[in-house]
Steps between C-alpha positions, in 0.01 A plus 500: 500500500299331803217327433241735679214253418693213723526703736143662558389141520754341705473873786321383799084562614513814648301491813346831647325499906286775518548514885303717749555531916345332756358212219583149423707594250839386663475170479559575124786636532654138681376339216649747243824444640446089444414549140781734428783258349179482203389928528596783535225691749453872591303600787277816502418657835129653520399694850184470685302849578339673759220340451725167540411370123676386195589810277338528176841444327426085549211518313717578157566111475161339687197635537444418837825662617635275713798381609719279454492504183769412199530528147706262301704621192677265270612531137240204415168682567362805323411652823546502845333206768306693779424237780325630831407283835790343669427145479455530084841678453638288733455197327566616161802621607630183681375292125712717304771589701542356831397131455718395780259674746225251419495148687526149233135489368477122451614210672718254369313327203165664552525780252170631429301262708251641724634445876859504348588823648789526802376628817747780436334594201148482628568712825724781186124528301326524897704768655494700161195554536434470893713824576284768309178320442454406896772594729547873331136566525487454826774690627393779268165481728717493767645808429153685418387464845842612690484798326111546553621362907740760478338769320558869577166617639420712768558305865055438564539334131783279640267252645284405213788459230647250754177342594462455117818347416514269822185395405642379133789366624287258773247422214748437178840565522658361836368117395613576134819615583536182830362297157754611215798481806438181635507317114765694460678353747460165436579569130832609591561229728414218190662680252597214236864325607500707819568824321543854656280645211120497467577255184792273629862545515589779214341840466257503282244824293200364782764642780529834348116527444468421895771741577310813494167405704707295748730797554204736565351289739806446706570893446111599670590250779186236353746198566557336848875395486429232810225376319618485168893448544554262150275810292744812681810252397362467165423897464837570677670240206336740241628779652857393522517331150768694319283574194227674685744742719677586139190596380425735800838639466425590104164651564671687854743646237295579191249706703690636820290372742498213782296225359188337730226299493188645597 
């Protein structure tokens, strides 16, 4: 008779994405299919509405009904994890399963020591955070005014809308965005041992956080590819890595339709 006791404990985490359209919810999916030699992961579709906005249905697991978000199931926990916000579930995910995503933490012999950290490490904890805490907000700014720019009002309306957004875009978001580019930029070009990643030479959780607001900008035409040739090459590296167009191809599959980023 099988020991069913050694084998609830020794099944894998079960990972659920609670994914909805048009959100930021695909980079999750890359970095499922990195942690999947230690999970097994499921992927549940959810459909914006007229209205554009998250169905109710997301709010059975959060509160705030957002997505992404996963729950973890493993025979070691009475119930199941809920995380939300990208960066969070991102990082717990990479601890437990996906360590090799992660730069070295410590240089040699400085364990613990303040200053010890590798410049790889330092810039992994930055760009965690950078992507949806400055970049993201931006760009989600961004979009707000293109669609009040580009709002459908009748044609004597036209004129105002513009006025306003042109006027938001001189004052705020033109020098943010020449701001956030032009670091960019040079980031890429001093990535650590002359790497093609925003970290250094191997792809790393901070890429896959970047992914999604980098892709957006290039995909609304906010990047000048003469002016910022080493941050296109770096986008363009994301977009080619093998992981990444795997994970466009699952999601194209599992819900039918051609994947974007808007």
């Amino acid at each position: 008779m099988a020991d069913t006791t050694t084998a609830a404990t020794t099944a894998k985490p079960k990972v659920t994405l609670h994914w909805l359209d048009q959100s930021r919810a695909q980079r999750i999916v890359w970095l499922l299919r990195e942690c999947k030699d230690n999970i097994d992961y499921d992927i549940k579709v959810y459909k914006r509405g007229k209205d554009f906005l998250a169905p109710d249905d997301l709010k059975k697991n959060h509160p705030l009904g957002k997505s992404p978000q996963i729950t973890i199931e493993s025979a070691n926990i009475d119930k199941p994890i809920v995380l939300a916000e990208s960066g969070m579930m991102t990082e717990y995910l990479v601890e437990h399963f996906a360590p090799h995503l992660a730069p070295k933490k410590w240089q040699e012999g400085k364990d613990g020591q303040v200053g010890g950290e590798t410049a790889e490490w330092l810039r992994y904890r930055y760009y965690m955070h950078f992507a949806e805490g400055s970049l993201m907000s931006f760009l989600l700014l961004g979009l707000v005014i293109d669609q009040i720019r580009e709002a459908p009002v009748p044609f004597f309306l036209k004129p105002i809308t513009r006025t306003v957004a042109g006027k938001v875009d001189d004052a705020f978001l033109t020098r943010n965005f020449l701001n956030y580019f032009n670091f960019l930029e040079s980031e890429v070009a001093s990535s650590p041992k002359g790497g093609k990643y925003i970290c250094g030479t191997e792809l790393t959780a901070a890429d896959m956080m970047m992914s999604f607001p980098l892709l957006a900008a290039k995909s609304r035409n906010k990047i000048d590819k003469a002016k910022y040739p080493k941050l296109m090459a770096y986008i363009e590296t994301i977009e080619k890595d093998e992981g990444y167009q795997a994970s466009v191809k699952e999601i194209e599959e599992k819900t039918g339709d051609k994947f974007k980023v808007v």
